[in-house]
C-alpha positions in Angstrom: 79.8 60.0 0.3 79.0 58.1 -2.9 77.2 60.5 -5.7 74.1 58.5 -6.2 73.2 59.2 -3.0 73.3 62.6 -3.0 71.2 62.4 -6.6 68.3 60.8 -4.4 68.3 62.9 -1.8 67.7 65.8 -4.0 65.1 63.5 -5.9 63.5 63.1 -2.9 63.1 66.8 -2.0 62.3 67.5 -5.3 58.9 64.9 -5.3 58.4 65.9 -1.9 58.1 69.9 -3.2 56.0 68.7 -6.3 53.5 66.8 -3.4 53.4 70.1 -1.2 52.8 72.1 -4.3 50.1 69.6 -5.9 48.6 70.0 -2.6 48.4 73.5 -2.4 47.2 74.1 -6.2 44.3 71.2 -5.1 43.4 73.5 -1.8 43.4 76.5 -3.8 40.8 75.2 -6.7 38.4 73.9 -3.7 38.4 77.3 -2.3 38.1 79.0 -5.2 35.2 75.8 -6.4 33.3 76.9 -2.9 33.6 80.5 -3.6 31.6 80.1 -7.1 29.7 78.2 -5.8 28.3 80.2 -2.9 28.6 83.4 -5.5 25.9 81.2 -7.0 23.7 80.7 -4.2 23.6 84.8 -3.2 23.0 85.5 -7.0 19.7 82.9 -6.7 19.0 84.2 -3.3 18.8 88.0 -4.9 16.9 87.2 -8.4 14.3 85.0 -6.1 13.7 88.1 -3.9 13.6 90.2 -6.6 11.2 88.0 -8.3 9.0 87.6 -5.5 9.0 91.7 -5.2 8.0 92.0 -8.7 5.1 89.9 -8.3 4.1 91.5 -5.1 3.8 94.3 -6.5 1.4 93.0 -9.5 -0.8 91.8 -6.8 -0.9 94.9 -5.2 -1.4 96.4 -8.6 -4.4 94.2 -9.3 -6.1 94.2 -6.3 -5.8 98.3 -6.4 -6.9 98.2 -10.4 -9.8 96.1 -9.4 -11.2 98.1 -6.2 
């Protein structure tokens, strides 16, 4: 078996390695991308309920402060 060819076939399986373990590294940063991302959306969701308590509760403030 000449020697090159045992060079490329290790050159081979080391590009295919890098590929599998780009591809992994990608997959990992878009899950952890979507998990920010819907962390995001619950934090909105909370300080918009929060927000809509607070002013409920000013209405209900004013409404008894003006009976």
């Amino acid at each position: 078996m000449p020697l090159h060819t045992s060079l490329g076939d290790r050159a081979r399986l080391c590009l295919k390695k890098r590929k599998v373990i780009a591809t992994i590294i990608i997959i990992i940063t878009i899950i952890i991308i979507t998990i920010i991302i819907i962390t995001i959306i619950i934090i909105t969701i909370i300080i918009t309920i929060i927000i809509i308590f607070i002013i409920t509760i000013f209405i209900i403030i004013i409404i008894f402060i003006s009976t």
